[in-house]
C-alpha positions as CSV (number, residue, x, y, z in Angstrom):
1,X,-118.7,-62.8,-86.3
2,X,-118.7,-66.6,-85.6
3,X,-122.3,-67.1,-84.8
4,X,-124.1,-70.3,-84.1
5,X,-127.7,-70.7,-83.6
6,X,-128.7,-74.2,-81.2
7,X,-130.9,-75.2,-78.8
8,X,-131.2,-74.4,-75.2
9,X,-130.3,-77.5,-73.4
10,X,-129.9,-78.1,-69.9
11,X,-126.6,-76.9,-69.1
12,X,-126.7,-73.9,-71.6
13,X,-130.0,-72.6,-68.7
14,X,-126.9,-71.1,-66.2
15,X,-125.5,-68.6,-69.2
16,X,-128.9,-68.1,-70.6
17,X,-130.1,-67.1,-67.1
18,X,-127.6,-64.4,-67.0
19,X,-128.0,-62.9,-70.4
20,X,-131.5,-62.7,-69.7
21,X,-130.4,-61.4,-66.2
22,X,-128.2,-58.6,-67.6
23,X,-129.8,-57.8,-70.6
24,X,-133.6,-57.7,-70.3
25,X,-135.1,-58.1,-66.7
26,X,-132.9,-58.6,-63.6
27,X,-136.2,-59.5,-61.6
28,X,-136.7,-62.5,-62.9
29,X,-135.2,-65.7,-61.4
30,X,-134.6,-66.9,-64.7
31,X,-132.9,-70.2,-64.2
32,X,-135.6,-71.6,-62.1
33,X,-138.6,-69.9,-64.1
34,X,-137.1,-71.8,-67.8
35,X,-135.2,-75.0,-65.8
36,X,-138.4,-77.6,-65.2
37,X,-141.8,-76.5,-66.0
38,X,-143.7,-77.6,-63.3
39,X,-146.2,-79.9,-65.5
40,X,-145.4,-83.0,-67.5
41,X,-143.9,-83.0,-71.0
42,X,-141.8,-84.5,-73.1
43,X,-139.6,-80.7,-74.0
44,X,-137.3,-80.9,-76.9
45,X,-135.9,-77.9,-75.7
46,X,-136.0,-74.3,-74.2
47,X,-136.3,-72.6,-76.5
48,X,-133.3,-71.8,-78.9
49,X,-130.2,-69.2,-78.4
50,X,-127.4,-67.5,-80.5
51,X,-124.0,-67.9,-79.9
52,X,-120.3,-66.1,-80.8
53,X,-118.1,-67.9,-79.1
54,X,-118.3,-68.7,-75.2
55,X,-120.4,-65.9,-75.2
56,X,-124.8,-66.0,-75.6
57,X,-125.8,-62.9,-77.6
58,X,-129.6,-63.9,-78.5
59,X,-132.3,-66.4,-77.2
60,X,-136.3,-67.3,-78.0
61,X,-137.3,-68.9,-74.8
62,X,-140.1,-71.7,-74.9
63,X,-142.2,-73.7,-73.0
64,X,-143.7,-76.8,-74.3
65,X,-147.3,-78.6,-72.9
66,X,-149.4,-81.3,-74.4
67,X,-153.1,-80.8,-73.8
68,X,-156.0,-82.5,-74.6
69,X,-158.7,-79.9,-76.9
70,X,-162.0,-81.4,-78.1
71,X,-160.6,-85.0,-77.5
72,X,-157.4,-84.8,-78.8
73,X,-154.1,-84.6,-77.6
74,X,-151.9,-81.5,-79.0
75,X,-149.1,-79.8,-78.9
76,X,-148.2,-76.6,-77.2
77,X,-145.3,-74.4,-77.9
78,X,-145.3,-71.0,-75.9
79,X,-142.8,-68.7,-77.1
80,X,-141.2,-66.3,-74.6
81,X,-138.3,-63.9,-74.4
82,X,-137.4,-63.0,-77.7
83,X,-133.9,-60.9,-76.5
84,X,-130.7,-60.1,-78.8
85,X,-128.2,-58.3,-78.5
86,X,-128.2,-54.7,-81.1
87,X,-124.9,-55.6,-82.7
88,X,-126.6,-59.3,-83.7
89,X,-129.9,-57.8,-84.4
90,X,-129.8,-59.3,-88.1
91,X,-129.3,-62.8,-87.0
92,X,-133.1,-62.8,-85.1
93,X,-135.6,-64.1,-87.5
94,X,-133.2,-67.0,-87.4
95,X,-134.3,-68.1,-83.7
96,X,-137.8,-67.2,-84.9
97,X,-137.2,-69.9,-88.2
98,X,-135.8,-72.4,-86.2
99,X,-138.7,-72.1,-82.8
100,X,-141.4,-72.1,-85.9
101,X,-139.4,-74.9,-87.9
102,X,-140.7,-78.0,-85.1
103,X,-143.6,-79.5,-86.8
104,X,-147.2,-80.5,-84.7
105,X,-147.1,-78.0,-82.3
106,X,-149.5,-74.9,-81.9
107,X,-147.6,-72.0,-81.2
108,X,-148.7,-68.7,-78.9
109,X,-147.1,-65.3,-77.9
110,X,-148.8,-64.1,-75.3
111,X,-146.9,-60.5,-74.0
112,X,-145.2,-60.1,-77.5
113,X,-143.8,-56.2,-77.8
114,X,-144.4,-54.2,-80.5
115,X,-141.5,-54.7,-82.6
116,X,-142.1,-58.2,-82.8
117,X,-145.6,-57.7,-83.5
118,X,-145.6,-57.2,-86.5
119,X,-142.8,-60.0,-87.6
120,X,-145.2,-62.4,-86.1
121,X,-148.3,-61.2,-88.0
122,X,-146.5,-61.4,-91.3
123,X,-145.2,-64.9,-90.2
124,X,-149.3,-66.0,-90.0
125,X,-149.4,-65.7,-86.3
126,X,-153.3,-63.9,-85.1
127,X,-154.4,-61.3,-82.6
128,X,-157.1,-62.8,-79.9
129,X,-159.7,-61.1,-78.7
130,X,-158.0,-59.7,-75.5
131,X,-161.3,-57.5,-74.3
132,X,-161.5,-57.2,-70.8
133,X,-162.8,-55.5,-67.3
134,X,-160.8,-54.1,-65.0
135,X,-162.8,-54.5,-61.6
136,X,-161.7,-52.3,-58.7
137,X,-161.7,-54.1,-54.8
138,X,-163.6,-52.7,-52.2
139,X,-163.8,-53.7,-48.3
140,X,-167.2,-55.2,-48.5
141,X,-168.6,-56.4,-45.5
142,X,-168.5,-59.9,-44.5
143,X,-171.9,-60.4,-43.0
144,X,-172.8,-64.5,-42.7
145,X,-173.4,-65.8,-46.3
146,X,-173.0,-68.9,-47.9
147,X,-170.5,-68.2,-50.6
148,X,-166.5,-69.7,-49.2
149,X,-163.3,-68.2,-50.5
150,X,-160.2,-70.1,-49.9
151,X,-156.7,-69.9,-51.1
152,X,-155.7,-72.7,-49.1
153,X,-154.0,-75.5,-50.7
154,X,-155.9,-78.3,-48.7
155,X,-159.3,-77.1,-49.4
156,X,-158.7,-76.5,-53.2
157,X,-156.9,-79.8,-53.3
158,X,-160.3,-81.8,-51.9
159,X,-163.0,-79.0,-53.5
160,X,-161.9,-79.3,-56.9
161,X,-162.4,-82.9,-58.7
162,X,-161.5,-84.1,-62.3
163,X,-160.1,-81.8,-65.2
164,X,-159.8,-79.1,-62.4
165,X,-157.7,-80.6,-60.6
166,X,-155.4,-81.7,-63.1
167,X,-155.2,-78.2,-63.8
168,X,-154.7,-77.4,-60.2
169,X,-151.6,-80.2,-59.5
170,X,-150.2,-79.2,-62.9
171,X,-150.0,-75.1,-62.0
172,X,-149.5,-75.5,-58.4
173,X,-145.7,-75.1,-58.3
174,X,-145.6,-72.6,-60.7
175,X,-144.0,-70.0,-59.8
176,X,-146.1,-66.9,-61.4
177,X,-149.1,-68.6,-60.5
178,X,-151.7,-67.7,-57.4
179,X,-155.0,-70.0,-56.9
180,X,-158.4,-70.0,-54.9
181,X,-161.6,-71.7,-55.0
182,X,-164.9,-70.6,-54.6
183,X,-167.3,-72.6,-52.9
184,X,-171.1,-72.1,-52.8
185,X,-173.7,-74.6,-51.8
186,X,-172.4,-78.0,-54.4
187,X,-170.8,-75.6,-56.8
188,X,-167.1,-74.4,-56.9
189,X,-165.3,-72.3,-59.5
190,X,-161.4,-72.5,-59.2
191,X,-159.5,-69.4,-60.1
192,X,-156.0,-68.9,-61.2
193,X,-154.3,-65.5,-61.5
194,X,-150.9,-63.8,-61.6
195,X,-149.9,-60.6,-59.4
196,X,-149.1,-57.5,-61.4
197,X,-146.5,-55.4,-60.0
198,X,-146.1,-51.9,-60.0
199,X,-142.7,-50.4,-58.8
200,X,-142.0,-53.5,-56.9
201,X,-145.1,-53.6,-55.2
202,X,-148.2,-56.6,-56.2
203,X,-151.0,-54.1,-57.2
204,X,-153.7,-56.0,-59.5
205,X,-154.4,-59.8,-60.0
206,X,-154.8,-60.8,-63.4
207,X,-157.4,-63.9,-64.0
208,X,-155.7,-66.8,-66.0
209,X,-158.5,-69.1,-65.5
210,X,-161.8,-68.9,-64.1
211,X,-163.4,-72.5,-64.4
212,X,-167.0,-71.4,-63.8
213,X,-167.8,-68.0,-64.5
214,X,-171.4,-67.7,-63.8
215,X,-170.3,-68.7,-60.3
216,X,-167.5,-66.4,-60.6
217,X,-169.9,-63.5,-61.3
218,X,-171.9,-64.1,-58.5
219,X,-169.4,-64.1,-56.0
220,X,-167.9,-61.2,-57.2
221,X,-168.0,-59.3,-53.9
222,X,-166.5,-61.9,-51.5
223,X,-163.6,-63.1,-54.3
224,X,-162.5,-58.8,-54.5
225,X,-162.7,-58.5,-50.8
226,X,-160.6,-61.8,-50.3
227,X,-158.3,-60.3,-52.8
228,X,-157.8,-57.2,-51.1
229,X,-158.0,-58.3,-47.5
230,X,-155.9,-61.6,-47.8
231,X,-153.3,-60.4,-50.3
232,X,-153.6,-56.8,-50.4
233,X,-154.3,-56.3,-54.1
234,X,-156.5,-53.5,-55.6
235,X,-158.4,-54.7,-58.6
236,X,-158.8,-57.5,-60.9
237,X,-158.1,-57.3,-64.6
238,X,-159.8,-60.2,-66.2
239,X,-160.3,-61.1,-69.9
240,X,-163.6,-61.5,-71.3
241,X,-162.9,-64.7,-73.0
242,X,-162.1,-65.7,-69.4
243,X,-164.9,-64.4,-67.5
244,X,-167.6,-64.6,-70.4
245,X,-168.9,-60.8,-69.5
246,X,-167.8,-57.6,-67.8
247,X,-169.4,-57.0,-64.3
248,X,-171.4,-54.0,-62.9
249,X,-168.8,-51.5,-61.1
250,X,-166.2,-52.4,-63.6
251,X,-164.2,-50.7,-66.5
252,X,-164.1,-52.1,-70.0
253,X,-160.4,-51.7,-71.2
254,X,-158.1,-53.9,-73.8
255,X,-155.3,-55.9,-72.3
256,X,-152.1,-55.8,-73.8
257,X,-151.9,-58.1,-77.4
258,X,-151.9,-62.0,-77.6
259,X,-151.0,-63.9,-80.5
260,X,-151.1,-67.7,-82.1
261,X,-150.5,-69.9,-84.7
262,X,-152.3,-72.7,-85.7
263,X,-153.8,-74.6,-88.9
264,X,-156.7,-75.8,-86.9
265,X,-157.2,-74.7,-83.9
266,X,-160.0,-71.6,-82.8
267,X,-159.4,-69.2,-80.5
268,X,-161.4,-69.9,-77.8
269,X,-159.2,-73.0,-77.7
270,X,-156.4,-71.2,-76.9
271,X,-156.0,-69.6,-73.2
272,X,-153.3,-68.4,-70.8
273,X,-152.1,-71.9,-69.0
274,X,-149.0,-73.9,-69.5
275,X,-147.3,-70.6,-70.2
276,X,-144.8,-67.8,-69.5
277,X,-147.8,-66.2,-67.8
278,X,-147.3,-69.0,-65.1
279,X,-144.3,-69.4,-64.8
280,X,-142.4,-66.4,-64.6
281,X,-142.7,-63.9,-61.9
282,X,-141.9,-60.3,-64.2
């Protein structure tokens, strides 16, 4: 076998696409989930594929994001769909050694399967704390109050101010990504989440972001009811590195494993944004 390792560029996205399509989820609009993240960056790449021939046998997907933590600027590498072929299974770690092989960036696996796992963990990458609360939605009623939930692009866009907001214009073409603010009073906490589907069908929300979780907490009853009454889903499954605690009527239950790797970063610096959690639609 002829095989060649290089990185995704823009015109390899079309035949990556449909080895992706064909071999690991044909849900996914792949082309337009790994073409152009919807923030600015300056992206080396997509990530990184195996070759024989004409013919893609193997890709690491990545999405890259510059940030600014505790003052400083850094660099974000998001690794995604690790997918090879069985007959070029020996040739993986060296997509892994090449992805991990780009100095400055902080790197994180956030839906890595177990297989992987475990390569990761001996390669220095960490578990977070992925704790969490799944909180069911009931038809409250929706007698006069003065808490506002709105998923409407307009009002988030003049409700939320600063950081916020960058994070708002930077997320709000993206395509895994659902927002709505919550407005009580002078306060506002902006919430971003991703639909979980079960046989087809958007089930559960799962919080990305929650910018101010006391708020949050508080308006627990009219954020579920919106959820269920605007956009038909069930519960809410919500980190408690996200949400800071687990709520009354709620169920405490682990989310599936998240992992990083970084020489100086903590892990409360490291969330679910500029991700594969954003940006594509499983």
């Amino acid at each position: 076998m002829t095989v060649e390792l290089t990185p995704i560029t823009d015109a390899d996205l079309s035949s990556v696409a449909e080895f992706l399509r064909l071999n690991h989820n044909d849900r996914v609009p792949w082309e337009s989930a790994c073409s152009t993240v919807p923030w600015e960056v300056a992206a080396p790449n997509h990530g990184f594929m195996l070759r024989d021939g004409p013919k893609v046998v193997g890709t690491l997907l990545a999405l890259y994001s510059q940030r600014r933590v505790e003052g400083r600027v850094e660099r974000f590498c998001n690794m995604g769909s690790w997918c090879v072929l069985s007959e070029y299974r020996s040739r993986s770690m060296s997509l892994l050694d090449a992805m991990l092989a780009q100095d400055g960036y902080h790197f994180t696996v956030l839906s890595p399967d177990d297989g992987p796992r475990e390569i990761l963990a001996w390669r220095r990458f960490r578990f977070l704390d992925t704790s969490a609360a799944l909180v069911p939605h009931f038809p409250w009623p929706a007698p006069f109050s003065r808490t506002r939930v709105s998923s409407d692009p307009r009002i988030i866009e003049r409700t939320l101010t600063g950081a916020e907001l960058g994070l708002y214009r930077d997320h709000a073409q993206a395509l895994a990504a659902c927002h709505l603010v919550v407005i009580r009073g002078g306060e506002s906490c902006y919430v971003m989440y991703r639909k979980c589907r079960y046989k087809g069908v958007p089930v559960f929300a799962i919080a990305l972001h929650v910018s101010n979780p006391d708020l949050f907490h508080r308006a627990l009853m009219p954020v579920t009811r919106h959820l269920l009454v605007r956009h038909g889903l069930v519960a809410t499954l919500a980190e408690l590195r996200t949400i800071e605690r687990r709520p009354r009527l709620s169920f405490e239950l682990d989310s599936w494993p998240k992992m990083y790797r970084s020489t100086d970063l903590e892990p409360a610096q490291i969330d679910d944004l500029y991700s594969e959690l954003v940006c594509i639609p499983w």
